[in-house]
N, C-alpha and C positions, 0 to 999 in steps of 0.2 A: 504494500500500500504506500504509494507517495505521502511525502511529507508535504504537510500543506501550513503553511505565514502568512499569516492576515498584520497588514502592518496596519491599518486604517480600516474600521467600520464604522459608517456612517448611517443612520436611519432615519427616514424621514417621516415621521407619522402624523398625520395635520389629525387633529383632536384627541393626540394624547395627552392627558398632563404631566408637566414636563417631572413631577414625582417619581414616573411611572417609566418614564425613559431609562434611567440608568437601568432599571429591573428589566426592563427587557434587553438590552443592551448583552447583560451578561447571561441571560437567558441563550440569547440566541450563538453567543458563543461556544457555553457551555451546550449547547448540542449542535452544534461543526465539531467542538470537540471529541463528541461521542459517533457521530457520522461517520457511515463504513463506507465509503467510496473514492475511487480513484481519479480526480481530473483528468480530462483528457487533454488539457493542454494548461498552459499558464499563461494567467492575464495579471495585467497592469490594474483596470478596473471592470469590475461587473456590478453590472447593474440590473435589478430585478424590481417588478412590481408583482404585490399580492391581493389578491381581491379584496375590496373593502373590509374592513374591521367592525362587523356586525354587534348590535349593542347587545350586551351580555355577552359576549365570548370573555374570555378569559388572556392576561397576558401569554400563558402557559399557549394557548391556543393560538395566537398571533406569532408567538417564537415559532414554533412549529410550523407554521405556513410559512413563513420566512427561509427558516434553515432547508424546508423542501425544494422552493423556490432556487435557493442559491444552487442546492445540488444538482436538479435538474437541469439548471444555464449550464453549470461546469459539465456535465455528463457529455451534455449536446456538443458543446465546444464551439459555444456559440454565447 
């Protein structure tokens, strides 16, 4: 399994409060941390978006569509 370096994540969530940002923040690290999969290539930056942040879901639930998200870009290599 490739080694993977996140030097910069940056998230952009319009209606989160901003309390709630570090926690996700480290949320969503800590599961790229736990993610089994291998990039298909290396990038500079990737960029993803996830479908709106539906009221009542949970940070837990938005980390998670996120860290999906990310994997999916890198799998594609796109």
């Amino acid at each position: 399994m490739a080694e993977i370096e996140i030097d910069r994540l940056s998230l952009k969530v319009p209606g989160l409060p901003a309390e709630h940002g570090h926690r996700l923040a480290e949320m969503v690290a800590a599961g790229l941390a736990r993610a089994r999969f291998a990039p298909t290539r290396s990038a500079d930056q990737v960029s993803v978006a996830v479908p709106a942040w539906p009221a009542g879901a949970s940070l837990e639930e938005l980390a998670a569509s996120i860290v999906d998200a990310l994997r999916r870009q890198m799998a594609q290599g796109g």
